[in-house]
C-alpha positions in Angstrom: -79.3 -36.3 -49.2 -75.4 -37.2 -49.6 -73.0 -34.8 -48.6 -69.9 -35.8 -50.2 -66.8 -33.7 -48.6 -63.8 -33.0 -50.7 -60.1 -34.1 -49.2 -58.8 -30.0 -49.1 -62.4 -29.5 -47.1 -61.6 -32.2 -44.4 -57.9 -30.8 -43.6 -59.3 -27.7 -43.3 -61.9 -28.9 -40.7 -59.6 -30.8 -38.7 -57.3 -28.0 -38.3 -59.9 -25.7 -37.3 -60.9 -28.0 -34.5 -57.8 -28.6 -33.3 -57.4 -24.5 -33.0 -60.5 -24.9 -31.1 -59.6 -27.6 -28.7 -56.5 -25.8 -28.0 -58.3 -22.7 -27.3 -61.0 -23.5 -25.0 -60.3 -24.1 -21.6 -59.3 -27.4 -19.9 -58.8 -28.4 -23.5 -54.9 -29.3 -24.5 -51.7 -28.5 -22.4 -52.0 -25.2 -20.1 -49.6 -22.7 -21.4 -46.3 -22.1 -19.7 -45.2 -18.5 -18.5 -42.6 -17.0 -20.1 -40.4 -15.5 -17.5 -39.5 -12.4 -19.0 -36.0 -10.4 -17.1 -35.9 -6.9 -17.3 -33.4 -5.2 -18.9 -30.5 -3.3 -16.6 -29.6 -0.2 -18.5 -26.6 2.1 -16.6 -26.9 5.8 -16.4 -23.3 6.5 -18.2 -22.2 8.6 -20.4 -22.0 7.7 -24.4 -18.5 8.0 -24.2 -18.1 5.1 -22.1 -20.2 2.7 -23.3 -19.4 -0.3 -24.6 -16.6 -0.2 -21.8 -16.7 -3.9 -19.1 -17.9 -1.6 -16.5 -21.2 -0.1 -17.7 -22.2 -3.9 -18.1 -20.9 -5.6 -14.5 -21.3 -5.4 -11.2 -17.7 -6.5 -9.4 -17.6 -7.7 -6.5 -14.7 -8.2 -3.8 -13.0 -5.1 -4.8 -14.2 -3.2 -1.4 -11.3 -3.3 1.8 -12.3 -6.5 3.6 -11.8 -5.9 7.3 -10.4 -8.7 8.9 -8.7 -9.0 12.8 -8.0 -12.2 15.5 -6.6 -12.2 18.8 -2.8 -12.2 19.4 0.1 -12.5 21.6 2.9 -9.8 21.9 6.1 -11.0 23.4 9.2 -9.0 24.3 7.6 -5.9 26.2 9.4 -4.3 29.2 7.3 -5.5 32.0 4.1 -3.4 31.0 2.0 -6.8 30.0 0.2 -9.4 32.1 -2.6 -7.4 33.3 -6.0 -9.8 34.0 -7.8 -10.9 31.0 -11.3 -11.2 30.3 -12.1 -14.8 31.0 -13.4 -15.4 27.7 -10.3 -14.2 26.4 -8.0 -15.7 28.3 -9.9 -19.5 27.3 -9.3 -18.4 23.9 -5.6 -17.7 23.8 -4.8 -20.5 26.6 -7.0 -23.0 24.0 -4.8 -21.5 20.9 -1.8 -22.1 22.5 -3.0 -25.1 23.1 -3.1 -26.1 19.9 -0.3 -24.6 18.8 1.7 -26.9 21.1 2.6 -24.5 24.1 3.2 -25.8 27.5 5.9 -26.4 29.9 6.9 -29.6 28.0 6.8 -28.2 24.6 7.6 -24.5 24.7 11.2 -24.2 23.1 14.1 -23.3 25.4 15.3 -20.1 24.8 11.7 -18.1 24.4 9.8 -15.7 26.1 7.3 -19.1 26.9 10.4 -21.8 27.8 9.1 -23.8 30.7 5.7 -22.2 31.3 2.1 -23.1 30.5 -0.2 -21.4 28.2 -2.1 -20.2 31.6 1.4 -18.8 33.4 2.3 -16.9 29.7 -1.0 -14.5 29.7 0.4 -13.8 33.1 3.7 -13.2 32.0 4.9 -9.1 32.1 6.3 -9.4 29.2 3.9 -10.8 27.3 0.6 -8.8 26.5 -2.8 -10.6 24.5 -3.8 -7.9 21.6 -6.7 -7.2 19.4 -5.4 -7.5 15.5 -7.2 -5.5 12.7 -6.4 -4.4 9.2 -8.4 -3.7 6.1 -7.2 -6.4 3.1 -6.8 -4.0 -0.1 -9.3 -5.1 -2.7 -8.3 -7.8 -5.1 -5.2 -8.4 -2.6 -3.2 -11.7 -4.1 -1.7 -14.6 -2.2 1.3 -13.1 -0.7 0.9 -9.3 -0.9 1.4 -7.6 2.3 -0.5 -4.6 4.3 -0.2 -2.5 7.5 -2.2 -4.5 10.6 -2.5 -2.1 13.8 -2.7 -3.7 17.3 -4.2 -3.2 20.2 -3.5 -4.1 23.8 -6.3 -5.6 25.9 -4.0 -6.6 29.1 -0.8 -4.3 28.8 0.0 -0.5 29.6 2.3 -0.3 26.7 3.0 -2.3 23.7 7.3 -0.6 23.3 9.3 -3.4 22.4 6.7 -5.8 21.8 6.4 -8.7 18.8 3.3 -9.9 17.2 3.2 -13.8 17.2 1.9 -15.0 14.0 -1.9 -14.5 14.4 -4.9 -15.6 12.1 -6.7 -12.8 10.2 -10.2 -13.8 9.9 -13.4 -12.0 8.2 -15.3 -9.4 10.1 -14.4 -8.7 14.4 -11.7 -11.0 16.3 -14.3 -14.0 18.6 -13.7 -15.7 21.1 -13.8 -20.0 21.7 -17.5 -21.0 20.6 -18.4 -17.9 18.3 -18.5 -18.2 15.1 -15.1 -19.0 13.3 -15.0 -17.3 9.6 -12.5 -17.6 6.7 -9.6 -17.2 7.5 -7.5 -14.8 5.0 -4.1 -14.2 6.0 -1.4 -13.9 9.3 0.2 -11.2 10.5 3.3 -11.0 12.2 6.3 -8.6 13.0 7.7 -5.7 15.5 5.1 -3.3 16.6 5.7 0.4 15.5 4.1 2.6 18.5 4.1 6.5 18.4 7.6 7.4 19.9 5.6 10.5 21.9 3.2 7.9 23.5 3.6 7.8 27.5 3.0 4.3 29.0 -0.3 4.0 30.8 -1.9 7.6 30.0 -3.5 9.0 26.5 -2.3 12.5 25.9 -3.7 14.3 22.7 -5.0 11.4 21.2 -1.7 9.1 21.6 -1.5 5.9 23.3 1.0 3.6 24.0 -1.0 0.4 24.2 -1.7 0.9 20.5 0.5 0.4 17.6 1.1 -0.5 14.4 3.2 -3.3 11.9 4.2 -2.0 9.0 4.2 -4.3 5.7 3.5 -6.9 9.6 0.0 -8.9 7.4 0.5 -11.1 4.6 -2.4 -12.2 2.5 -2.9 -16.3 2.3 -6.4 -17.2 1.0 -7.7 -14.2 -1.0 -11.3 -13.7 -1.8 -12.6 -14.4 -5.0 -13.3 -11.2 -7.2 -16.5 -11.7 -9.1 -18.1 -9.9 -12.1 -21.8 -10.6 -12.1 -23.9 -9.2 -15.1 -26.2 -6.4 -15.5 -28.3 -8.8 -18.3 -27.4 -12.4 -18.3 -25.9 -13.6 -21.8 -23.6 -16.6 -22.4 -22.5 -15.1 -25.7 -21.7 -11.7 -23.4 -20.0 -13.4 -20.8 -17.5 -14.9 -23.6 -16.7 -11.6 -25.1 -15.7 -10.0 -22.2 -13.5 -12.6 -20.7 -11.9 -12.3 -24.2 -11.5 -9.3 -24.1 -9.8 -8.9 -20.7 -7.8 -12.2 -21.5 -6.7 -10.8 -24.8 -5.3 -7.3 -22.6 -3.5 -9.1 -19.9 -2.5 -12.3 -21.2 -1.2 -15.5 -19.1 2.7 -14.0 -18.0 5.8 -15.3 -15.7 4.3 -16.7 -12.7 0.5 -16.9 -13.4 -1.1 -20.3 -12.9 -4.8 -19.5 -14.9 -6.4 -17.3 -17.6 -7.1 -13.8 -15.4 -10.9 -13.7 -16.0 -12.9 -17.1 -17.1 -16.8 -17.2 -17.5 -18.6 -19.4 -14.9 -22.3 -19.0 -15.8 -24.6 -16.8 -18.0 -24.3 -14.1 -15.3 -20.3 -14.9 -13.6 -17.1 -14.1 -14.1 -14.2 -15.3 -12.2 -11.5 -12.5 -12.4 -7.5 -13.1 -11.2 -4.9 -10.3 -10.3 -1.9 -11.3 -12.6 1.3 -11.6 -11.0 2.9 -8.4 -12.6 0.1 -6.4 -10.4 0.2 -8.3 -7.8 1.3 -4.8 -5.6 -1.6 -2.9 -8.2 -4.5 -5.0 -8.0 -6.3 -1.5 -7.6 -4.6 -0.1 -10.9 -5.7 -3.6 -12.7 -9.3 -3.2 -11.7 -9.7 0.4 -13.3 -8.2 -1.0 -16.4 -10.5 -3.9 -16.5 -13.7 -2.1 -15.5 -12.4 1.3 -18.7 -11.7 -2.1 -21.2 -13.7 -2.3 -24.0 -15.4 -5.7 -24.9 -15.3 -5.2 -28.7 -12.3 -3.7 -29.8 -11.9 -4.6 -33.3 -11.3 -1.1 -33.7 -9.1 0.4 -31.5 -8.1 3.5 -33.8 -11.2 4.4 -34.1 -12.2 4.2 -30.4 -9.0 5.7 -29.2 -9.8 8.6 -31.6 -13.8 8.8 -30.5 -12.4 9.2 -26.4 -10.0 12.0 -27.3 -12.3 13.6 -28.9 -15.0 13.2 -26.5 -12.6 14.2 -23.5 -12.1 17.9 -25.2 -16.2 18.3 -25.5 -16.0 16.8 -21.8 -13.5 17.4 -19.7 -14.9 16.2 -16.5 -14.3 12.8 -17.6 -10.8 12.9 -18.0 -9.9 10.5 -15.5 -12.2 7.8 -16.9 -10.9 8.5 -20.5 -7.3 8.4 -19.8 -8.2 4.8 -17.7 -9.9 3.8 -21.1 -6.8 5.2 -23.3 -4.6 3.1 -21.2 -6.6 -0.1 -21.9 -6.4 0.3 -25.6 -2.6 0.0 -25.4 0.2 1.3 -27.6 -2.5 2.0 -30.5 -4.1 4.5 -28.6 -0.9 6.6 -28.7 -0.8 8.5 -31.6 -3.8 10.0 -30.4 -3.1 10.4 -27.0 -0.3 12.5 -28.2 -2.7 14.8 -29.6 -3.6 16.0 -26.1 0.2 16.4 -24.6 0.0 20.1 -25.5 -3.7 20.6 -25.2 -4.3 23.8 -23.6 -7.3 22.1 -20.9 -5.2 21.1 -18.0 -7.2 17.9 -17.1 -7.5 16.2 -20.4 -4.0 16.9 -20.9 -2.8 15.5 -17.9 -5.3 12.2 -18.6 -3.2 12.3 -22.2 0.1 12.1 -20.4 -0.7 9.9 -17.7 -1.8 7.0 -20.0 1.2 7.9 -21.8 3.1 7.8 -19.0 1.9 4.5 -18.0 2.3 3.2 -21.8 6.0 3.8 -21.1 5.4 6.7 -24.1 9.2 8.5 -24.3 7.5 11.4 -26.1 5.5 12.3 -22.7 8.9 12.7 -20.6 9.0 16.3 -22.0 5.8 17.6 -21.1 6.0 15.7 -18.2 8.7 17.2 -16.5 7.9 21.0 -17.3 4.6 20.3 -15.4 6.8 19.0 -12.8 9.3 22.0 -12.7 6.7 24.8 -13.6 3.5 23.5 -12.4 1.5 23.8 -9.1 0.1 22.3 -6.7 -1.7 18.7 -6.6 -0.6 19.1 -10.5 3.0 19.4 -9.9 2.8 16.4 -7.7 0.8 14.4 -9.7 2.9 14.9 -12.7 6.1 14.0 -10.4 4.1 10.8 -10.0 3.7 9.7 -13.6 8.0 10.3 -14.4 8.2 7.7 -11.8 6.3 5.2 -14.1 8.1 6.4 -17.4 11.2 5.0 -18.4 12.6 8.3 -20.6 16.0 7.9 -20.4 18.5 10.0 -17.9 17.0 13.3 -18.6 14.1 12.5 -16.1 15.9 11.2 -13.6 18.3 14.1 -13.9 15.0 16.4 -13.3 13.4 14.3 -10.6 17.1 14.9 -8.7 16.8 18.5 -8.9 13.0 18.4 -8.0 14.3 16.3 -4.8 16.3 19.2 -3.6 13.6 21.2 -3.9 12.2 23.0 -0.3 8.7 21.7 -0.6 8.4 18.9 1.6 5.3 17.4 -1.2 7.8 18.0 -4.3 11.0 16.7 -2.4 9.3 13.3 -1.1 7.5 12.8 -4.3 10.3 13.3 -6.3 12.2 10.9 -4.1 9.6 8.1 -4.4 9.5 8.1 -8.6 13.2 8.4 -8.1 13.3 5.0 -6.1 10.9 3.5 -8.2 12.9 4.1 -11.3 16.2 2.9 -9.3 14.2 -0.6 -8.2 13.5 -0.9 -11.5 17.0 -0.7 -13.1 18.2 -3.0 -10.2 15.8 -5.6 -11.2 17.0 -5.2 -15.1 20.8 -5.9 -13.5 19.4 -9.2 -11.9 17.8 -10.1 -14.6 21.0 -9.7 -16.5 23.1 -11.6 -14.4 20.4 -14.4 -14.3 20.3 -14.7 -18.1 23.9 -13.9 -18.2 24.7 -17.1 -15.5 22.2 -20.1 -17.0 24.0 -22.9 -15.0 23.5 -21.1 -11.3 19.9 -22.1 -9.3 17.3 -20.3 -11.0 15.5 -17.3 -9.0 11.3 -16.4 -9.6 10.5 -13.3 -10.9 8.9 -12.7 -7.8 12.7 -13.2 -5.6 14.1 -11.0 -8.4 11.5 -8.2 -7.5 12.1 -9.2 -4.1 15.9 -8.8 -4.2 15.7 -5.5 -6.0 13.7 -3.5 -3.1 16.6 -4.9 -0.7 19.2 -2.8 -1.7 20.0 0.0 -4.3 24.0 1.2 -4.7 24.7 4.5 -5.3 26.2 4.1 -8.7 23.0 4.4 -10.5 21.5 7.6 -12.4 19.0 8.2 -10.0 21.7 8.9 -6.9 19.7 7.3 -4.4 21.4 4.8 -2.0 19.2 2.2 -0.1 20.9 -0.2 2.9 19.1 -2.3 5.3 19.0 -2.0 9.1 18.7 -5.8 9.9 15.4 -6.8 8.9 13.7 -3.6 11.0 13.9 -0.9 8.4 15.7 0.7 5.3 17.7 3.5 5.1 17.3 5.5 2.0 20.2 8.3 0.8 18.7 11.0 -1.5 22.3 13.5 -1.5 20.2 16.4 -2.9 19.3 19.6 -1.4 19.1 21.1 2.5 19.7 18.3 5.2 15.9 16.6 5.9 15.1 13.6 8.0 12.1 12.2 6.7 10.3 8.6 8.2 7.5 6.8 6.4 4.4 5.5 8.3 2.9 2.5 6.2 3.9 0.0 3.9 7.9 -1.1 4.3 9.5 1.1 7.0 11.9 3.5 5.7 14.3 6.5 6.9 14.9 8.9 4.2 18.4 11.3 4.8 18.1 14.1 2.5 21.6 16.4 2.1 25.0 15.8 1.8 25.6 17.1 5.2 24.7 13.5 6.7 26.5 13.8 10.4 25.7 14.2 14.2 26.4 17.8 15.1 29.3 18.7 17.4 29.0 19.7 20.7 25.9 18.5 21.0 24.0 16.8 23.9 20.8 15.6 23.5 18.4 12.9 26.2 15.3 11.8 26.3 13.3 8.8 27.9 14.1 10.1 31.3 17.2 9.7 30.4 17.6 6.1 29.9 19.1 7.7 26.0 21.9 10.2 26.1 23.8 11.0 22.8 27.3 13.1 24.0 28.8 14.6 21.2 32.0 16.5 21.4 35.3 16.4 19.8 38.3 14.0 20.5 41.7 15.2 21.3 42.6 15.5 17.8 39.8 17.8 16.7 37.6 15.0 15.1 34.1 14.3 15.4 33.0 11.9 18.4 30.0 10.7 19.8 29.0 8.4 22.8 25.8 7.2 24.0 24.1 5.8 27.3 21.7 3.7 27.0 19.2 1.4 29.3 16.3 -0.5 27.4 12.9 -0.2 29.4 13.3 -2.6 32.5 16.7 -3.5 32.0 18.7 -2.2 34.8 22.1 -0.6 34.0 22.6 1.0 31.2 26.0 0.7 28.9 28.0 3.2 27.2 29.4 3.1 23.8 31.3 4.9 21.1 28.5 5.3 18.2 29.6 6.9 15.2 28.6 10.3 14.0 27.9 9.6 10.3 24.0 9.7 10.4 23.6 6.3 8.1 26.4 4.5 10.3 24.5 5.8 13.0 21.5 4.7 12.3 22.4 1.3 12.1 24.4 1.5 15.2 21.2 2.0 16.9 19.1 -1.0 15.1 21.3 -3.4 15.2 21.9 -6.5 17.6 25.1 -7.2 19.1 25.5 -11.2 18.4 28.2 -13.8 18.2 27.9 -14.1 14.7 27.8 -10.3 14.2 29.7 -8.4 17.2 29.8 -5.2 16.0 28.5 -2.9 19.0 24.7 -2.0 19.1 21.6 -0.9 20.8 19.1 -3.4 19.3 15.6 -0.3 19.0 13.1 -0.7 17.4 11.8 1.6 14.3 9.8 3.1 16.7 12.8 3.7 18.9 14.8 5.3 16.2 12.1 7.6 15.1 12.2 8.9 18.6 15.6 9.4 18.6 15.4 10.9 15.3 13.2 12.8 16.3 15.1 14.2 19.6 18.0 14.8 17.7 16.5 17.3 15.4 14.1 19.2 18.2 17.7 19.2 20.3 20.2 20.2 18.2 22.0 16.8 17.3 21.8 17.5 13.6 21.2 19.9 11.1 18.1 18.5 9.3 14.4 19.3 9.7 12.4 16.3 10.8 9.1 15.4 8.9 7.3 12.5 8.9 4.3 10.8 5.8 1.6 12.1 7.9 3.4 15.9 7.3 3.1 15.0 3.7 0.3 13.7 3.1 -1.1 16.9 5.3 0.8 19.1 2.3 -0.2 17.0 -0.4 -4.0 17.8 0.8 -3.3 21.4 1.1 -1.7 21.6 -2.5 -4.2 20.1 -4.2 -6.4 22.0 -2.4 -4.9 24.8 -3.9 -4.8 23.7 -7.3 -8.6 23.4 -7.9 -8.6 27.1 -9.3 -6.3 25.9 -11.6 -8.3 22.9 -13.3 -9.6 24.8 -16.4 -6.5 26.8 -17.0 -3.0 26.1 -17.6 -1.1 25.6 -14.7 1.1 28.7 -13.4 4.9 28.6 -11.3 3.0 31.7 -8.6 1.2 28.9 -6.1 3.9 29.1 -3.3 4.8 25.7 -2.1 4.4 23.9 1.1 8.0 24.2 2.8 9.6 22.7 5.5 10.4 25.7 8.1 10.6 23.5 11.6 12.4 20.5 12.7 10.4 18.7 13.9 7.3 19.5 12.4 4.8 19.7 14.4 1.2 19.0 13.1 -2.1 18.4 15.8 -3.2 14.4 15.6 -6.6 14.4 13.9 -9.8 13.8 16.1 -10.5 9.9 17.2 -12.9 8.2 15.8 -15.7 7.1 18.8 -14.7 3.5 18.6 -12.1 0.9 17.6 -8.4 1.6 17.1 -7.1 4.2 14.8 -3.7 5.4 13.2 -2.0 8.8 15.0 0.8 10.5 13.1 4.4 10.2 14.4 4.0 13.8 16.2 4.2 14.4 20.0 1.6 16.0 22.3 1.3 19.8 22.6 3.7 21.3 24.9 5.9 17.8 25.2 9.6 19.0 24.6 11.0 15.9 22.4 14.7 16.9 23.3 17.1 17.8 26.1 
């Protein structure tokens, strides 16, 4: 019998058996897995989804803590104690290195004629333990506080740091492990003025200290964003969108975030926040990655921050990142009865240089309380508004609140840098054929000095390169001394002069300010001074204008500069600051940052009460009633160095 197949019955045979083949086992190719990645999905709320940071993980935004070993020149005799001998290998090897010996050492210096071996001997010279935490997102060049610590000296008054290498992670010794290296630091060491050499009383020391602005960042970490859910087409959109926010400006060498992989981003600090890396990284992480719709976005946050007010500080980072077409409806929320989304409204206002938020701005600033009061202070700082702010900012400055006077005074000297840069930049576009200047010098060069001519009142001269003086001619007399960043006196009141009649030592008497009348009637003043270890002391005619006097005491008597001087350090002149106002030598209270940061905690402390209501004028402020202030050091922690407020021990007289 012949079976005759038709053509359609033979294709469908063969393809049957090859589904067959393929099916059975050991038959074809084995199957590949498929790896399959799970999906990362945030806990956030609605309202801020779609925002960078409910899709990224960032990394290199946490303080980095980095230290090395160092050498402190220029004590009085307190240094030169015995090392451990791992230590001392280190240093004598680094110097080493560095091209110290009896040969090389330059003529002149602490280290002229001796070798590495015979300077950790050296009394004047002291080995120290550096350590500072790098902000996060710190660029090349920005600076931070370092605080030292002596390993071989009973106190570290007078000293220099040497430039020293910051590395990652604990300072090692010659054959541990040597890590990246991230920055130097460098500079005059700022101890407590109350600290007694060789003896801890109330938690100050004398063998620790600090260097203000002293670390300087050279080799900054990466920051990274890595991806919740890797996607190439993801990874595009959102360095566009961060790209498209802060563009390429003055000064910056790449695009500020660039995709690496399916999962990386490589994200840069532009130039213009090089001092606000913190600032930029809240914007980036609040910035929407599509916003092709920014009206209607800016609109859905406002709207969502009045059904939730507890996320006022994330909205107003969002409303900020939308830019200038989020503002008509941040307006919205400038007289909105809710205290905190009204103050997220005029914040990003603020910071989107809105004119319309100077009003609101400064009745919180005048009427309000509390952390409120200060915080609004804060954001007139950032806003230009014309003369009408500054005008308020001046009254707020003569206020009695320590918190409201110094905050007032810090957006009053931010406004001033500010229109002192605009004068450079003037003059440089004014002047075409002189050397050009970076924007960088320029902002440099503003900070420097400020002259009393502008609208803001506020006066700013340098004391060599060891400190600025700061004149804020506006309310009761107040001495006030900053403890971190650039190192700054701040005279409040017009009444800027030494007292008459008054005597006032201190330092065993190795400082004693005589002041007394002349023969005409005028006001006179003469001082004895010895440094620490320096046999006789010399008497000179100082003046008795408090600025003048100031810099009588910081400066350096030299050939090229022979005006008479006593060459202290900051630390130095906070003490005698300090002594002058617990003795009698001037009329001002005394206060130092730690006193204000102290009131700033207690006012906002205060204020919580007041974070679902309109603020009211009845909180009584935080007021300056002593000079000096007085406050109790906070407890240590069990280890490693730590930061004491510019206050002396209990009982310790500062005066004579």
């Amino acid at each position: 019998m012949q079976v005759i197949q038709s053509p359609r019955f033979t294709r469908a045979l063969w393809l049957v058996s090859m589904a067959l083949a393929t099916a059975l086992p050991g038959c074809g190719d084995t199957p590949k897995p498929i790896p399959v990645r799970p999906v990362v999905v945030r806990d956030i709320s609605p309202l801020l989804r779609g925002t960078i940071g409910a899709e990224v993980s960032i990394r290199g935004v946490e303080p980095i803590v980095v230290s090395g070993l160092g050498l402190v020149v220029g004590l009085n005799g307190t240094g030169g104690d015995v090392l451990p001998e791992n230590v001392a290998a280190t240093m004598e090897r680094e110097m080493g290195l560095h091209g110290i010996g009896r040969a090389t050492s330059p003529a002149g210096t602490a280290l002229a004629g001796k070798t590495p071996h015979e300077v950790l001997q050296d009394k004047n010279v002291a080995v120290v333990i550096v350590q500072a935490a790098v902000p996060p997102g710190a660029p090349v060049n920005s600076t931070f506080d370092v605080v030292v610590r002596a390993l071989n000296a009973s106190s570290l008054e007078g000293g220099t740091l040497w430039s020293t290498d910051l590395r990652v992670g604990d300072p090692t010794v010659f054959g541990g492990p040597q890590l990246r290296q991230l920055g130097v630091a460098r500079g005059p060491i700022f101890i407590n003025p109350f600290a007694q050499r060789g003896k801890e009383t109330e938690g100050v020391t004398a063998n620790f200290g600090r260097i203000l602005d002293g670390g300087v960042m050279t080799s900054p970490l990466p920051i990274v964003m890595i991806m919740d859910n890797p996607s190439h087409a993801r990874v595009r959109a959102i360095a566009s969108a961060i790209n498209s926010r802060f563009p390429i400006g003055p000064g910056d060498a790449t695009e500020t975030a660039i995709g690496r992989s399916d999962t990386q981003i490589d994200l840069r600090v532009p130039r213009r926040y090089r001092e606000h890396a913190g600032e930029f990284l809240d914007l980036v992480t609040h910035l929407q990655v599509d916003n092709s719709a920014p009206d209607e976005n800016a609109r859905r946050l406002v709207e969502g921050v009045k059904a939730e007010p507890a996320l006022a500080g994330d909205v107003s980072w969002c409303l900020e990142a939308i830019g200038q077409k989020a503002l008509p409806f941040i307006r919205q929320l400038y007289d909105y009865p809710e205290l905190e989304p009204r103050i997220a409204a005029l914040k990003a206002g603020a910071r989107l240089n809105d004119a319309l938020a100077a009003a609101p701005l400064r009745d919180i600033a005048k009427n309000g309380a509390g952390g409120v009061q200060i915080r609004a202070i804060s954001f007139l700082g950032d806003l230009d508004g014309g003369p009408t702010v500054d005008l308020a900012l001046r009254e707020l400055a003569g206020e009695p609140s320590l918190t409201i006077r110094t905050a007032a005074y810090e957006a009053l000297a931010k406004r001033a840098v500010r229109d002192q840069l605009t004068r450079y930049k003037a003059w440089v576009e004014e002047n075409p054929d002189r050397r050009p200047v970076s924007p960088t010098r320029l902002e440099e060069l503003a900070k420097l000095e400020i002259p009393g001519d502008n609208v803001q009142g506020i006066r700013r001269v340098r004391a060599g390169d060891k400190f600025f003086i700061d004149i804020v001619p506006f309310g009761p007399p107040l001495i006030y001394v900053t403890q971190q960043g650039a190192p700054r006196v701040v005279l409040f009141g017009e009444d800027q002069t030494l007292r008459s009649s008054a005597l006032v030592t201190m330092w065993d008497d190795r400082f004693m300010l005589d002041a007394q009348p002349d023969a005409q009637g005028k006001p006179s003043a003469r001082v004895k001074y010895a440094q620490a270890g320096q046999g006789n002391p010399t008497v000179q005619a100082a003046p008795t204008r408090l600025p003048d006097f100031l810099l009588f005491l910081a400066r350096k008597t030299t050939p090229e500069d022979p005006r008479p001087g006593l060459d202290m350090t900051y630390s130095d002149v906070v003490g005698v600051l300090n002594a002058l106002a617990g003795g009698g030598g001037v009329r001002a209270a005394f206060a130092t940052e730690q006193d204000r940061l102290q009131g700033q905690l207690l006012a906002a402390t205060n204020s919580r009460s007041q974070v679902d209501r309109p603020e009211t004028p009845d909180e009584a402020p935080v007021v300056v009633t002593r000079a000096p202030t007085v406050l109790e050091p906070k407890d240590k922690p069990a280890d490693g160095p730590r930061i004491v407020p510019i206050t002396p021990p209990k009982g310790e007289q500062s005066g004579g």
